[in-house]
C-alpha positions in Angstrom: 0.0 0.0 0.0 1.4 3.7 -1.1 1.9 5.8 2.0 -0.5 8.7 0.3 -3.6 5.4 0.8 -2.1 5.0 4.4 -2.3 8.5 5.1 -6.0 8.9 3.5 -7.1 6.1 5.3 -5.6 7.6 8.9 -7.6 10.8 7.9 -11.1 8.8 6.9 -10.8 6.7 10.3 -10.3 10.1 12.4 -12.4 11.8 10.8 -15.3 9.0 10.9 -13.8 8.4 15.0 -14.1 12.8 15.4 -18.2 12.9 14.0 -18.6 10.0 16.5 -17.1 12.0 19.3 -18.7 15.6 18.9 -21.6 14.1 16.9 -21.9 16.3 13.5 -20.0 16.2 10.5 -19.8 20.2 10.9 -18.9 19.9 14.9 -16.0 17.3 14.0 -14.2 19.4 11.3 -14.5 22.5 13.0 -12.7 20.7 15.7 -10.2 18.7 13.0 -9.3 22.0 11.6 -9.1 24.1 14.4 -5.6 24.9 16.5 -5.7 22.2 19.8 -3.6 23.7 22.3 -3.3 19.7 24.0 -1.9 18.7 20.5 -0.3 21.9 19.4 -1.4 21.9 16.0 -4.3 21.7 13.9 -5.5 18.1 14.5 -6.1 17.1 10.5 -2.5 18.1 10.0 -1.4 16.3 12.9 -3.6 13.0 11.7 -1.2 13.0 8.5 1.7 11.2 10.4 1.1 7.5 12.2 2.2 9.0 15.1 -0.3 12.4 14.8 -2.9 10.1 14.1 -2.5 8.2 17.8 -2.4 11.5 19.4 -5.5 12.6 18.1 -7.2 9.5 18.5 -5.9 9.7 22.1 -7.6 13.4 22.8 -10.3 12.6 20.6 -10.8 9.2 23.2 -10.4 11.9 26.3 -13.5 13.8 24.9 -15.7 11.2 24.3 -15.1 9.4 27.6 -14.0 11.8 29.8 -10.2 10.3 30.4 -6.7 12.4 31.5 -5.4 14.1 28.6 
């Protein structure tokens, strides 16, 4: 698999995993494409990387259930 397919499907599964967590496609990109001072970036930038994507997924777990970030 190219690493351009890895990285689109990281972005589809955070994506998918952020409309999940804030509930609306509109709520979850704001948030994707907002600056996150816990991640220090913008998190669809972050999400780009293997190791962005884990952090988001990490703050985007915190949200949904409430854990440490």
């Amino acid at each position: 698999m190219k690493t351009s397919s890895k990285s689109q499907l990281r972005l589809a599964d955070i994506k998918t995993l952020a409309i999940e967590t804030f509930g609306t496609e509109s709520k979850a990109n704001h948030w994707l494409n907002s600056a996150s001072l816990t991640l220090g970036d913008i998190p669809i930038s972050l999400a780009k990387s293997e190791y962005g994507a884990v952090e988001v997924k990490r703050v985007l777990s915190a949200i949904a259930y409430g854990g440490v970030i």
